[in-house]
C-alpha positions in Angstrom: -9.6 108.0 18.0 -6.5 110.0 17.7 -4.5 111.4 14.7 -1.0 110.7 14.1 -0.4 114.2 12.2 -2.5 116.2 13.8 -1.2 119.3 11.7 -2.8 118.3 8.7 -6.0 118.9 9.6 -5.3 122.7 9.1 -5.8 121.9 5.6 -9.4 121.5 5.8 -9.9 125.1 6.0 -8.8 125.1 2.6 -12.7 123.9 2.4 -13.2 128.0 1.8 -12.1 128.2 -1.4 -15.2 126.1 -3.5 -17.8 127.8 -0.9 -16.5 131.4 -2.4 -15.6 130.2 -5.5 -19.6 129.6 -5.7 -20.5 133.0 -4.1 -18.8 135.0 -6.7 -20.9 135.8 -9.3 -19.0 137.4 -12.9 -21.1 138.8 -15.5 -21.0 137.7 -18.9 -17.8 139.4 -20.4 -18.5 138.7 -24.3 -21.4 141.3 -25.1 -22.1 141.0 -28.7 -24.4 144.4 -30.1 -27.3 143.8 -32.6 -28.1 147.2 -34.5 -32.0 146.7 -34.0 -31.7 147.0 -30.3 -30.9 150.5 -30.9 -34.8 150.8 -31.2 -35.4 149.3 -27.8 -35.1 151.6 -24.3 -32.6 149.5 -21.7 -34.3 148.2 -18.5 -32.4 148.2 -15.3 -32.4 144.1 -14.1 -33.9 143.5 -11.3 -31.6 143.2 -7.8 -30.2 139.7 -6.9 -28.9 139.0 -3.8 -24.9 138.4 -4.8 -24.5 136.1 -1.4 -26.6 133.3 -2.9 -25.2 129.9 -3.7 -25.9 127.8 -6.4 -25.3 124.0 -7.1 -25.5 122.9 -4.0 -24.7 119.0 -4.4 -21.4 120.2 -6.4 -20.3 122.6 -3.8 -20.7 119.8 -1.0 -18.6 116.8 -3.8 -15.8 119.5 -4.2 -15.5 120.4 0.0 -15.9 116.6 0.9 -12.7 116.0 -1.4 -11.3 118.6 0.9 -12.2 117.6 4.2 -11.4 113.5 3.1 -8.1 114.9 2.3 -6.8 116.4 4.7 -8.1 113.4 7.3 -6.0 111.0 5.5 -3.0 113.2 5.6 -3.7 113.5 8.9 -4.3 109.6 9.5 -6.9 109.1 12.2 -6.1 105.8 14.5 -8.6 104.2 16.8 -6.8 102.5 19.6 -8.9 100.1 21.4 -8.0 99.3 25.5 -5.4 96.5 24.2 -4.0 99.4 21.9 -3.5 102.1 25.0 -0.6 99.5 26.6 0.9 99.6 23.3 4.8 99.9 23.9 4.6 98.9 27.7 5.2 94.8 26.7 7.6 93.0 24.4 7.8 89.8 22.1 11.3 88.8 22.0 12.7 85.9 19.6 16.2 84.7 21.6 18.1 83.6 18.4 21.5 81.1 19.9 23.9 80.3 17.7 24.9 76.5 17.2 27.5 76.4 14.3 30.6 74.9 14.3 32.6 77.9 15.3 30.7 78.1 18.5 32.9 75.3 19.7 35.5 77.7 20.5 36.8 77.9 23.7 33.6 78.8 26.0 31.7 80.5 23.7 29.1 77.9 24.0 28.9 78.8 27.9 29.1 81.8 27.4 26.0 82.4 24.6 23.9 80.3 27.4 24.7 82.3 30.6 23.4 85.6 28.0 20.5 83.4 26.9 19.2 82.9 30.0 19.8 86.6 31.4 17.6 88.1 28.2 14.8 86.4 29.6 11.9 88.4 30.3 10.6 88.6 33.9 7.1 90.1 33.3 4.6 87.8 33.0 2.7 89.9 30.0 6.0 89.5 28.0 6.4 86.8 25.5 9.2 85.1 24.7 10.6 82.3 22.1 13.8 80.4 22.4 15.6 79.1 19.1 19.0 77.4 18.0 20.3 77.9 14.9 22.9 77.0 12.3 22.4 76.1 8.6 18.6 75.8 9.9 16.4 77.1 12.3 15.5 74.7 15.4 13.0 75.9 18.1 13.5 75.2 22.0 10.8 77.2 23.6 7.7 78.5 21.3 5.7 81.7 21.4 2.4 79.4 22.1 4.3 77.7 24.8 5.2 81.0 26.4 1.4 81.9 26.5 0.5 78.4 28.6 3.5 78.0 31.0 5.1 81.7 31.1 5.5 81.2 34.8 8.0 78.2 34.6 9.5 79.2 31.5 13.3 80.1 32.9 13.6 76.6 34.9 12.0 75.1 31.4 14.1 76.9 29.0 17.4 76.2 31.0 16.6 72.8 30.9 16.4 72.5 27.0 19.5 74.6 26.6 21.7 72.3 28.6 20.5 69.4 27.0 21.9 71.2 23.7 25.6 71.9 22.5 27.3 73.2 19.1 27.1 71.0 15.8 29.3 71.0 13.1 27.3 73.0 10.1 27.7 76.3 8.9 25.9 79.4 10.1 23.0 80.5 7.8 22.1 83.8 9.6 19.6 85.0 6.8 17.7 82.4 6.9 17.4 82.1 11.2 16.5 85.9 11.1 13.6 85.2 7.9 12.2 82.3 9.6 11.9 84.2 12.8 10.1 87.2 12.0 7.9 84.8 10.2 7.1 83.2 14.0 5.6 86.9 14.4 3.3 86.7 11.5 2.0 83.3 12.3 1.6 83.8 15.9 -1.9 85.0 17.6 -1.7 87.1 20.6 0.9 89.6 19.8 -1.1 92.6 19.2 0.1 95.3 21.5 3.8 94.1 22.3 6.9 95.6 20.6 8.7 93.1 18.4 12.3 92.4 18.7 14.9 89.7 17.8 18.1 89.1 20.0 21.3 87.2 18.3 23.3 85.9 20.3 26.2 84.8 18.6 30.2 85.0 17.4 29.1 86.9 14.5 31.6 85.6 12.5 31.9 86.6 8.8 31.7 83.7 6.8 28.1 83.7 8.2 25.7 83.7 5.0 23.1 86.2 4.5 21.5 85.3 0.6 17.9 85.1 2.5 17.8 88.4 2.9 18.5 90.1 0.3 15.4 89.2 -1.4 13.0 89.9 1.7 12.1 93.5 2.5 12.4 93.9 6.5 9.0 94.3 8.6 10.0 97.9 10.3 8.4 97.0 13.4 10.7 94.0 14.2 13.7 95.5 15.6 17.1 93.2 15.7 19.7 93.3 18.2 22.9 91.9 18.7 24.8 90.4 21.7 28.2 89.1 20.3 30.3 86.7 22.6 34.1 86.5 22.0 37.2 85.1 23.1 41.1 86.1 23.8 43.1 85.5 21.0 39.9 84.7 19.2 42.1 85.3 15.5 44.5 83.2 16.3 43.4 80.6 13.8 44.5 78.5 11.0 42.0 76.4 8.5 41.8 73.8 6.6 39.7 72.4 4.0 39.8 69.9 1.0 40.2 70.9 -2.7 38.9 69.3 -5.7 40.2 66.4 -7.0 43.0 66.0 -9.7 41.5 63.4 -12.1 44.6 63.0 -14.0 47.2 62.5 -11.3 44.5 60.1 -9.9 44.7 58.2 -13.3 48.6 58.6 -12.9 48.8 57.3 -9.7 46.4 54.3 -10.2 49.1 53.0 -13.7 51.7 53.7 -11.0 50.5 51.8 -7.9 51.8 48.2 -7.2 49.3 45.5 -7.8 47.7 44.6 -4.4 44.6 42.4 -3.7 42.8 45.6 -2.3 43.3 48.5 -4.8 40.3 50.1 -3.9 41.6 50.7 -0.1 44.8 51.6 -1.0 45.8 55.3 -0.2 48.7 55.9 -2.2 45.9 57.1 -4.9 44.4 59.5 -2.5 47.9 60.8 -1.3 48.9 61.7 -5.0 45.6 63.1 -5.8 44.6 65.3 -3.1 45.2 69.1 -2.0 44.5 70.8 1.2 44.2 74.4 1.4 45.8 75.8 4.6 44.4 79.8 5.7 45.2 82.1 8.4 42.9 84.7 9.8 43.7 88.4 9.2 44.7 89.5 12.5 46.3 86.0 13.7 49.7 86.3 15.7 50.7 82.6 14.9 52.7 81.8 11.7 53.9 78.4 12.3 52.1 75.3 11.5 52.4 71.6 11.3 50.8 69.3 8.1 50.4 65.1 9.5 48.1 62.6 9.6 47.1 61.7 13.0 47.4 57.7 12.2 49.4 55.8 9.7 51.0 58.8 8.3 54.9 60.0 7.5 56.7 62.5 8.7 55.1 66.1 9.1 55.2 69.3 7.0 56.4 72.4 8.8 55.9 75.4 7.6 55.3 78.9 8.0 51.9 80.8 7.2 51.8 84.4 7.8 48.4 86.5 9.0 45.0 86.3 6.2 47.5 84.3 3.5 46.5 81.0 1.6 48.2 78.0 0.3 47.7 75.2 -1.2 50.3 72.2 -0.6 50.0 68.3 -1.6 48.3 65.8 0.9 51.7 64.4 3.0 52.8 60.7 2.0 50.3 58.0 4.0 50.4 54.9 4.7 47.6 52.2 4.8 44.8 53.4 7.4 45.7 57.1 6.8 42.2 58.9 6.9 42.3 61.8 8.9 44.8 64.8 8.2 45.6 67.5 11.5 46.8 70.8 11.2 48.5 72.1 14.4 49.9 75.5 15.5 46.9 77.6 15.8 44.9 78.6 19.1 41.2 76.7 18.3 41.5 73.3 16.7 37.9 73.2 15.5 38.5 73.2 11.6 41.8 72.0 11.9 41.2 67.9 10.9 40.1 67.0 7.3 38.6 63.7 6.5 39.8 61.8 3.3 37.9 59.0 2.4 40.0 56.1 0.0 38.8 55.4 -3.9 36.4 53.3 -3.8 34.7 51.7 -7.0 30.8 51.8 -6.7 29.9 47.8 -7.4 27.6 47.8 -10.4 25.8 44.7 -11.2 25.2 44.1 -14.6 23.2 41.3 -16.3 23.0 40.3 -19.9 19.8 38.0 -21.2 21.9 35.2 -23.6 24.5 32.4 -24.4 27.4 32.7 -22.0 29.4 30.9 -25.3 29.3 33.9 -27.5 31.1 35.9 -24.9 34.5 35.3 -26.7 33.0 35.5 -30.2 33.8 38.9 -32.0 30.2 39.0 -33.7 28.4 39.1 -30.2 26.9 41.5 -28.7 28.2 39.9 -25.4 31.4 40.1 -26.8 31.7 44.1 -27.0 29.5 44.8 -24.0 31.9 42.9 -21.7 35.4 44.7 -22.9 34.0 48.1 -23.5 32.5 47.8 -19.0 36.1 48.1 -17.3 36.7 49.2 -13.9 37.4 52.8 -13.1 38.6 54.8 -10.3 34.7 55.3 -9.2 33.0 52.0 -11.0 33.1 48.4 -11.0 31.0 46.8 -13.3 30.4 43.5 -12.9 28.8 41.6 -15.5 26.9 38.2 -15.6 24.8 36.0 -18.1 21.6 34.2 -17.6 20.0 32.3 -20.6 16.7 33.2 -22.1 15.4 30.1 -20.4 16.2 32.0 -17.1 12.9 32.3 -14.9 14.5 34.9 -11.9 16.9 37.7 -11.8 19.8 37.6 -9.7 19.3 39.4 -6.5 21.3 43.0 -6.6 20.8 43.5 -10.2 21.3 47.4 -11.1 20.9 46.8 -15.1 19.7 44.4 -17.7 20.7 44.2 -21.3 18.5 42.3 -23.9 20.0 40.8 -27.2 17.9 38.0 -27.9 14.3 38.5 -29.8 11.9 35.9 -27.5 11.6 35.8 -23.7 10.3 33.1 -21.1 7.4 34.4 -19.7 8.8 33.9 -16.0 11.4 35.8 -17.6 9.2 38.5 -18.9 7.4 38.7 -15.6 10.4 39.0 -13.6 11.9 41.7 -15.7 8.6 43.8 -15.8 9.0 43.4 -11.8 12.9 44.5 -11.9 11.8 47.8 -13.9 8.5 48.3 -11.9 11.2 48.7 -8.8 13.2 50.9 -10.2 15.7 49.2 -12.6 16.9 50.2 -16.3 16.7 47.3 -19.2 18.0 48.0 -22.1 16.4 45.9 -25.1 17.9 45.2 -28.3 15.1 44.8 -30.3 16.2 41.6 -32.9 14.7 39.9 -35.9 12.0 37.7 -34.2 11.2 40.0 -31.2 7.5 39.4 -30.3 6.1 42.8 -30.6 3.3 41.0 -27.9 6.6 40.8 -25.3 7.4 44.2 -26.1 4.0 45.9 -25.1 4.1 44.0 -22.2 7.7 44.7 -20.6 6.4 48.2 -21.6 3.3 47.9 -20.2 1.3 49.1 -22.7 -1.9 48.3 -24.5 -1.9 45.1 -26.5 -1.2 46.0 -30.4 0.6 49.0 -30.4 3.6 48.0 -30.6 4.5 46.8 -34.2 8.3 45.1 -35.5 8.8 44.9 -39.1 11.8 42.5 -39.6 14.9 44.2 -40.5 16.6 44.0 -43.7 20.2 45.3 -44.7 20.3 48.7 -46.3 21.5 49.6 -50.0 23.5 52.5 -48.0 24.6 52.7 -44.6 22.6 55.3 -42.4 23.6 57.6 -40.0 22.1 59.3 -36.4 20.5 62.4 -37.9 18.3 63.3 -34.6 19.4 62.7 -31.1 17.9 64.4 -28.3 20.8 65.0 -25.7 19.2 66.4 -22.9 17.9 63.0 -22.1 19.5 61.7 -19.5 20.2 58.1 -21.2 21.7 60.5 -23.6 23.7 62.7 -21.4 27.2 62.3 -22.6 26.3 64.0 -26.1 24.9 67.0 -24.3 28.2 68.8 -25.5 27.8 69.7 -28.9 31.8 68.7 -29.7 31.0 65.2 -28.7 27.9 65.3 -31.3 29.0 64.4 -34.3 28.0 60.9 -35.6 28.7 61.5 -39.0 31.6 58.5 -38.5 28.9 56.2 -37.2 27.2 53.8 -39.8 24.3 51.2 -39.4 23.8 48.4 -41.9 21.0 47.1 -40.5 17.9 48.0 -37.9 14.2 46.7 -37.4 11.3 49.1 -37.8 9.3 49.8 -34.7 6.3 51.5 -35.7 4.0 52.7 -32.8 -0.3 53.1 -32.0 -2.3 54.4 -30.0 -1.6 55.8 -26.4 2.4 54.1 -27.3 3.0 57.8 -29.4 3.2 59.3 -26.5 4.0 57.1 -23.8 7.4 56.2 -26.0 9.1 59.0 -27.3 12.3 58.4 -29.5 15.0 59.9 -28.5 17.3 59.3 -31.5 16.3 58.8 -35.3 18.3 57.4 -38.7 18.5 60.0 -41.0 15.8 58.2 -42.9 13.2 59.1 -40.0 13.2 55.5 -38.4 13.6 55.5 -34.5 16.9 54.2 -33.6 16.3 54.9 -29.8 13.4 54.5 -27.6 12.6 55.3 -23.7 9.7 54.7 -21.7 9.3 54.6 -17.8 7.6 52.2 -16.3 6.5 52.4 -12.5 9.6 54.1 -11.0 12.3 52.0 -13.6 13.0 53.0 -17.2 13.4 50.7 -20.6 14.9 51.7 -23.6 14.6 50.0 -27.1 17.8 50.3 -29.6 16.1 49.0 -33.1 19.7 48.2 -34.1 22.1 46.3 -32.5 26.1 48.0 -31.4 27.7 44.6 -32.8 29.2 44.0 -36.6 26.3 42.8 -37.9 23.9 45.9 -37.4 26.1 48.7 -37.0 30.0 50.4 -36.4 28.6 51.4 -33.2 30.4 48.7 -31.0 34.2 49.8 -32.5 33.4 53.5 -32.3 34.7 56.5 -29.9 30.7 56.9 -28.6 29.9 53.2 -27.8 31.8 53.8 -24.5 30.3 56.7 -23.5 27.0 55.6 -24.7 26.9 52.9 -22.2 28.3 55.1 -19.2 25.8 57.4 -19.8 23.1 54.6 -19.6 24.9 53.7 -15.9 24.7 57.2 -15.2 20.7 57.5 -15.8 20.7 54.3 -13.7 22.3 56.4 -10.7 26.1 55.5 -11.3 27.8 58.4 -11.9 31.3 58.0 -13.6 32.9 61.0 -11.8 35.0 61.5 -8.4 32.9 62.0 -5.4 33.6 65.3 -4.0 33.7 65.2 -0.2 30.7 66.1 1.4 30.0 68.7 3.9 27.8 69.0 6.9 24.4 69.8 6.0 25.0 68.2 2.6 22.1 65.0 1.5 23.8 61.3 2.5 22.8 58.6 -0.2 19.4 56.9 0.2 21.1 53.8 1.5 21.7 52.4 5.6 24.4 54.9 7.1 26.5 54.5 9.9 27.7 57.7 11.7 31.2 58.2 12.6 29.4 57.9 16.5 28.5 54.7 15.6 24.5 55.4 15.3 23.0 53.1 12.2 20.5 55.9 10.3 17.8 54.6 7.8 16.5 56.4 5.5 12.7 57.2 4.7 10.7 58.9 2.2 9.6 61.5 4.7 13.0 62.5 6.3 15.9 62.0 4.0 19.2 61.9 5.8 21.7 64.9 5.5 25.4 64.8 7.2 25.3 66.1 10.9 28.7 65.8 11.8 32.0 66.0 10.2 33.8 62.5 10.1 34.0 59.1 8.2 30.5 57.7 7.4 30.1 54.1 6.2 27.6 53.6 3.5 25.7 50.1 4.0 26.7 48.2 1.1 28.4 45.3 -0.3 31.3 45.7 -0.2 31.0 48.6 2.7 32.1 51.9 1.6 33.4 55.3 3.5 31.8 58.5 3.0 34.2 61.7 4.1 31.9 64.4 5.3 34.1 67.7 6.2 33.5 71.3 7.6 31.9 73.9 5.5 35.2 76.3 4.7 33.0 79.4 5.6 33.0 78.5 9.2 36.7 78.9 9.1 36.0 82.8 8.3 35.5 83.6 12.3 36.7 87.6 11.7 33.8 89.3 13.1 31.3 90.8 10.9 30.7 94.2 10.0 27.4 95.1 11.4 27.0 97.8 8.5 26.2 94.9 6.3 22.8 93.8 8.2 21.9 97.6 8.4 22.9 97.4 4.1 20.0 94.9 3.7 17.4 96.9 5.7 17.2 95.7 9.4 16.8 97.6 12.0 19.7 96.6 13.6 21.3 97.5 17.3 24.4 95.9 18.9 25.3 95.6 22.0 27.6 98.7 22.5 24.4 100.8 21.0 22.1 99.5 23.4 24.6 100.5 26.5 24.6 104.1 25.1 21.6 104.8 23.5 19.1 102.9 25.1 15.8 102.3 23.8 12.9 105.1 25.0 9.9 105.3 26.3 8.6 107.2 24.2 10.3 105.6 20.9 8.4 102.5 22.3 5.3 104.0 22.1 6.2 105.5 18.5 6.8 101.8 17.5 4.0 100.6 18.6 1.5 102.9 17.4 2.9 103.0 13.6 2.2 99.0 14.2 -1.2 99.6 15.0 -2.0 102.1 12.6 0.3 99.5 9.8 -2.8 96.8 10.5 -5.8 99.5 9.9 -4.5 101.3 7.0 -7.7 103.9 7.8 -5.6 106.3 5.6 -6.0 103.7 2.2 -10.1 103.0 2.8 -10.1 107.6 3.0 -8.2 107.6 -0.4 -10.8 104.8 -2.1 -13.2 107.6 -0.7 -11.8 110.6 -1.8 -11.2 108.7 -5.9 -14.8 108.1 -5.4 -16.0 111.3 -4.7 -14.0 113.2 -7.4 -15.5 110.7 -9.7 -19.0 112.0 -9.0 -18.1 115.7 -8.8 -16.6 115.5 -12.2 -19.6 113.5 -13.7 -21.6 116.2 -12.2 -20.3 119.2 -13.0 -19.7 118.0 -16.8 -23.4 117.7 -16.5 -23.8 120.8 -15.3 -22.0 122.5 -18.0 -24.5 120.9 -21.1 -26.6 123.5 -22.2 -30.0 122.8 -21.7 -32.7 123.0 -24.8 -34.9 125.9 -24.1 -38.8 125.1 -24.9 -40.9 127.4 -27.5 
């Protein structure tokens, strides 16, 4: 056992004070004179020795406190024979950096070449290889270190060559959280030092949000070995911006008719900004704007050093997809990928007569002129009688408007929702309350329709939940006022039973009667509309929300009526058959869901096929190198390279290291002060019952 602060153990001679505290004897100081003791002669008392101690147990509470005091200040450490090499042998975590900006020049090469020359050469030194960008990969373990540490250079070398720079952004809190985890999970490190190496660009659009809510272990020390380039800010970027919804409108009215207008650019062109940068300390000004195929004439221009700008996409022709931007010294952010407007196929279904489409008290009628085609949808909507036994094969939603079903039908429908799919029932005079339970699948009687009648007085929507998502479109309290929207008519659902729960309503009349009804049913959901949006029920068909309504019911079903914003690597593909811009076909599963790995066009799977633009993160564009005063702002213990080469690590600082590691896992000083709380406890208990006067017999 040794003690880390050897000093304190001075302080046990404070241990003195209770022993004379008990030797002193005081005679009583309050002497109170009783006038018949003036008839009594005073007696000398007889001699007692003054050296004689008293309350022996309290004396021996009071100097343990002492003694258990100034041990833990002290803090004793046992060091075993692992313990005594402590600081001789190190741990190392060889962090590589894969982002995208690590495709400059030979940066790649050159991270590699320092890789390999930070391995360790003793065999009682452990070592981990990892690649990181927006996640942490592993090449060479700490467990596979402890089985094949001989062969681990020739290994290790191997796995790096077999490796080059993606296209994602660089996520250094998270690589250097996920590391010093490694540590904690690993067996076998006790009596190394534990240190992390970067080596990396260090480039300032690097994001650190994972750190900021960890506190730093103190005994994992991080260094930094930067790699760099001439001419390394000579660099121009450029990314996408948002979409302008209402020049795209614009440009759509303005665009000759074609047979394609999904694929045509002139949309895209007139809709589109790029945002072009320039590093702070570039020495290049001039740049060129053009599409690499099928494109007009260039944009020139001239961009001075850490400036901004944002400038229209050039004029394309057909095929345009790729825009370059030339002038700069590293060409690695310098294409953007614009995919065309592309409506999303949706395929609708309506259960009915095919005849009333073109009669104006239909439901038919209204559904099929309010579902037009927009810049992101296209609705397409058939009919299949209630006599119909199948559904066609691709259907995304199902409307209701007739009160019985063919039980083929029925089955087929319960199938389509049990998959996945939204139906959408309007529940009519006549419905069988039997075919409602079970397209809802629920219990046999609990489900009760009361005919509908028309109403002295119109109603209105008094209750509508809008955080539903069937509902979403209302969620803005400006968009919530129904007090324009009359129903004449609806039909009274009145629900049993395990139903009250499993069917909420959504929306109510102002006369308490559900007017809206949702239930999920396997992975699908159905909703029940107790009156109908056409003439006869309700205004709801020639309103301002019947439009909305239904978009936000295409939205629940996963067709979003918005502009897709261009994806970036690392970003979550659609659960759908991909093929990469390298050509590879990737499937999706339920296990590993697919996420963009490489900038480029992507082509979703589907009918009719559609592109997917996947672009670079803007913050890799930021390659300035980082302060390292910003790591050392968050708590780690950080050294760079240029530290290292003049202030090299010590011997004995090493051993320091190593020892407050040891002594960190024993915490011999916090079992002392659970001893020292419990010994006060008992002196005080004692000596409060030393101080009771004790009843003297007669």
């Amino acid at each position: 056992m040794i003690w880390l602060f050897p000093l304190y153990l001075l302080g046990a001679a404070a241990v003195l004070g209770p022993i004379l505290m008990h030797l002193r004897r005081r005679p009583p100081q309050d002497r109170v004179e009783f006038s018949s003791l003036m008839f009594l002669d005073a007696q000398t008392p007889m001699p007692v020795s003054k050296h004689r101690l008293e309350h022996w147990l309290l004396l021996l509470l009071r100097c343990l406190v002492l003694l258990l005091l100034a041990f833990m200040f002290a803090r004793p450490l046992w060091r075993g024979e692992a313990a005594t090499a402590l600081g001789q042998n190190q741990a190392t975590i060889l962090l590589l950096d894969r982002s995208a900006s690590m495709r400059r020049g030979d940066l790649w090469a050159q991270a590699v070449a320092q890789t390999l020359k930070a391995l360790p050469t003793a065999p009682a030194d452990r070592v981990a290889v990892a690649v990181w960008d927006n996640q942490l990969t592993p090449l060479w373990t700490l467990a596979e270190d402890a089985q094949s540490a001989g062969s681990r250079a020739a290994l290790i070398r191997q796995r790096l060559q077999a490796t080059q720079p993606g296209w994602a952004g660089t996520d250094l809190g998270l690589a250097l959280t996920q590391a010093a985890s490694w540590f904690s999970r690993e067996t076998g490190l006790t009596g190394l030092t534990k240190s992390i190496v970067l080596i990396t660009d260090f480039q300032e659009g690097s994001q650190l949000e994972a750190l900021r809510s960890r506190v730093w272990p103190e005994n994992i020390r991080v260094k930094i070995q930067q790699v760099s380039l001439p001419r390394a800010a000579d660099n121009f970027s450029l990314t996408l911006t948002a979409v302008n919804e209402a020049a795209a409108a614009r440009a759509e009215a303005e665009a000759p008719s074609s047979p394609a207008p999904s694929t045509s650019p002139l949309a895209t062109t007139a809709t589109q900004r790029v945002r072009l940068g320039s590093a702070r300390d570039s020495q290049v000004a001039d740049y060129t704007l053009a599409w690499e195929t099928g494109g007009g004439a260039p944009l020139s221009g001239y961009l001075p050093a850490g400036a901004s700008r944002v400038l229209p996409v050039p004029p394309a022709g057909e095929g345009a997809r790729v825009l370059r931007l030339s002038g700069d010294a590293w060409d690695f952010d310098n294409r953007v990928f614009i995919a065309p407007p592309q409506p999303r196929p949706v395929q609708l279904l309506f259960i009915g007569e095919e005849t009333t489409r073109d009669q104006a008290a239909s439901p038919l009628f209204y559904l099929s002129r309010a579902l037009q085609k927009t810049a992101t949808l296209l609705p397409e909507l058939s009919v299949r009688p209630a006599t119909a036994t199948s559904l066609p094969e691709g259907t995304d939603i199902v409307f209701i408007a007739i009160p019985t079903l063919a039980p083929p039908l029925l089955a087929a429908l319960r199938s389509f929702l049990q998959a996945g799919g939204l139906v959408v029932q309007v529940v009519e005079d006549g419905t069988s309350a039997a075919d409602l339970t079970t397209l809802a699948g629920l219990p046999a009687g609990s489900v009760q329709v009361a005919p509908g009648r028309p109403t002295a007085d119109y109603l209105m929507l008094a209750e509508v939940d809008a955080t539903q998502p069937l509902l979403r479109p209302f969620s803005d309290d400006r968009l919530r006022d129904f007090t324009k929207l009359r129903f004449w008519k609806h039909r009274l659902l009145t629900l049993t039973g395990p139903a009250q729960v499993q069917v909420p309503v959504i929306a109510r009349f102002d006369n308490g009667a559900p007017a809206l009804l949702t239930t999920a049913v396997g992975q699908g959901r159905l909703l029940w509309l107790t009156s109908g949006w056409h003439p006869a029920d309700s205004q709801l068909a020639l309103s301002t929300k019947f439009v909305p309504l239904l978009y936000g019911w295409l939205e629940a079903a996963g067709f979003r009526h918005e502009q897709a914003a261009s994806l970036q690597v690392g970003d979550a593909l659609p659960s759908l058959p991909i093929l990469t811009p390298e050509g590879q076909t990737l499937k999706p599963t339920p296990e590993t869901p697919l996420r963009a790995e490489s900038v480029g066009l992507y082509t979703l799977q589907t009918q009719p096929p559609q592109l997917l633009a996947v672009n670079l993160p803007p913050e890799e564009s930021r390659i300035t190198p980082l302060d390292p005063a910003k790591l050392r702002e968050l708590g780690l213990p950080l050294t760079t390279a240029d530290d290292a080469a003049t202030a090299p690590v010590k011997p004995e600082e090493k051993e320091r290291l190593a020892t407050q590691e040891e002594e960190s896992r024993q915490h011999v000083w916090l079992w002392l002060l659970a001893a020292i709380l419990a010994v006060l406890a008992a002196e005080t208990w004692l000596a409060g019952r030393k101080r009771t006067p004790q009843p003297i017999a007669t």
